[in-house]
SETORDO-265418 format. One line per 4 residues: their letters; for each residue x, y, z of C-alpha. Coordinates in steps of 0.1 Angstrom, whole numbers. Example, Ala and Ser with C-alpha at 12.3 -4.5 7.8 and 13.67 -1.06 7.14 Angstrom:
2
AS = 123:-45:78; 137:-11:71
END
This chain:
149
XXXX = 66:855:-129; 44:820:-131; 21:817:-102; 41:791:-84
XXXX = 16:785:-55; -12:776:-76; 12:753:-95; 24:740:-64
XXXX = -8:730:-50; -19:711:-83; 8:691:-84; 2:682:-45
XXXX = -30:672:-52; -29:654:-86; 10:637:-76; 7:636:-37
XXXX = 45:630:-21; 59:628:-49; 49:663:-62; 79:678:-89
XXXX = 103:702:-75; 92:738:-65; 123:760:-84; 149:762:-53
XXXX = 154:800:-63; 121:811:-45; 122:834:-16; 117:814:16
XXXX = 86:837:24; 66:825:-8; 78:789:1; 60:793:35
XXXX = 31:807:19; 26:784:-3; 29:757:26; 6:776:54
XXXX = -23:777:16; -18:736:13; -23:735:54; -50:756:53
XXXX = -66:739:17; -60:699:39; -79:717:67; -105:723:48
XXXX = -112:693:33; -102:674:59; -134:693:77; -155:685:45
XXXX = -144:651:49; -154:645:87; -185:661:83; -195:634:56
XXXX = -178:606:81; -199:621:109; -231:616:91; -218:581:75
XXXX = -208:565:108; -235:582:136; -268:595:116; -281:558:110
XXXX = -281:557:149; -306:584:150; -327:585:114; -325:548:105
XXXX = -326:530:139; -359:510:128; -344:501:96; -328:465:91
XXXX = -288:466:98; -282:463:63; -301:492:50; -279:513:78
XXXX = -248:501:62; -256:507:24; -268:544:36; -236:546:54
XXXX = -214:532:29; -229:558:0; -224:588:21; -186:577:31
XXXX = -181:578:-8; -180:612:-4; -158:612:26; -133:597:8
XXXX = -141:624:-22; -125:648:-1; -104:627:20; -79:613:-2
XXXX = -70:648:-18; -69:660:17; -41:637:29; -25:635:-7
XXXX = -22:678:-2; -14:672:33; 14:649:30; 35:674:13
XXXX = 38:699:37; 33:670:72; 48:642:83; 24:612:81
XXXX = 18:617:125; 14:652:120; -14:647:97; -26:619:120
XXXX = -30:643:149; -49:670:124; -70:647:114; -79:636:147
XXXX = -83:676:159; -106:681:128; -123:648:142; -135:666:170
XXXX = -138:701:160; -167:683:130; -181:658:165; -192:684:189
XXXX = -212:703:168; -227:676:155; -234:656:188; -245:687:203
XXXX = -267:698:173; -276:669:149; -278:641:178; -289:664:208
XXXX = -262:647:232; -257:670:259; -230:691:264; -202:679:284
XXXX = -172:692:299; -153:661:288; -152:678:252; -129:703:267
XXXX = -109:681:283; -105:657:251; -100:695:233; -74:703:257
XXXX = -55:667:254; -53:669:217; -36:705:219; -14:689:236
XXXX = -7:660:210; -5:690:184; 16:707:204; 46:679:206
XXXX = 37:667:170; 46:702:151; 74:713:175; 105:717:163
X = 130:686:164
END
């Protein structure tokens, strides 16, 4: 039997949305599998992604503060080439399996699951309850976002 999860997932990522027909006759098991591996492959790069977009939007704040404006942007514009590297495949695989707003609110969770550590680490902000409580506010978004209809 072809390996139709593989196949699957290259077709997501090369076709996005409108990704050729996985044979109907598949158990419904290997159809969730091969859904929870494309969730689980966008989460990934999604975090790849945001760690990039971390760097490219905050790090010139910190490394290149005396720097003219300018030299900030073209620094910051080179490293979001690679966000987008791994950001377009991300949402392409994404958009397969989600709705456009449930990839939204991933993104947005990945957002901050990439920002604290790198406030907290690479920018040494302090560590604030109000991470939590943005945490705990964007469960909630996930939670009425991938809820049944």
């Amino acid at each position: 039997m072809p390996d139709y999860q593989s196949a699957t997932l290259t077709r997501a990522l090369f076709y996005g949305r409108h990704t050729p027909a996985v044979p109907g006759h598949l158990p419904s098991a290997v159809l969730q599998s091969i859904r929870m591996r494309i969730s689980l492959l966008t989460i990934v790069l999604l975090t790849i992604s945001n760690t990039f977009m971390m760097f490219a939007w905050y790090a010139h704040l910190r490394d290149l503060s005396a720097r003219p404006w300018y030299v900030a942007a073209m620094v910051s514009w080179l490293i979001a080439l690679f966000e987008y590297a791994f950001q377009v495949p991300a949402n392409r695989l994404g958009f397969t399996v989600m709705s456009l707003s449930q990839l939204k609110i991933l993104q947005e969770v990945v957002t901050l699951a990439v920002f604290v550590p790198f406030a907290i680490l690479y920018m040494r902000q302090a560590v604030s309850w109000n991470f939590l409580w943005a945490g705990l506010c964007l469960l909630g978004a996930v939670y009425f976002m991938f809820r049944p209809s």
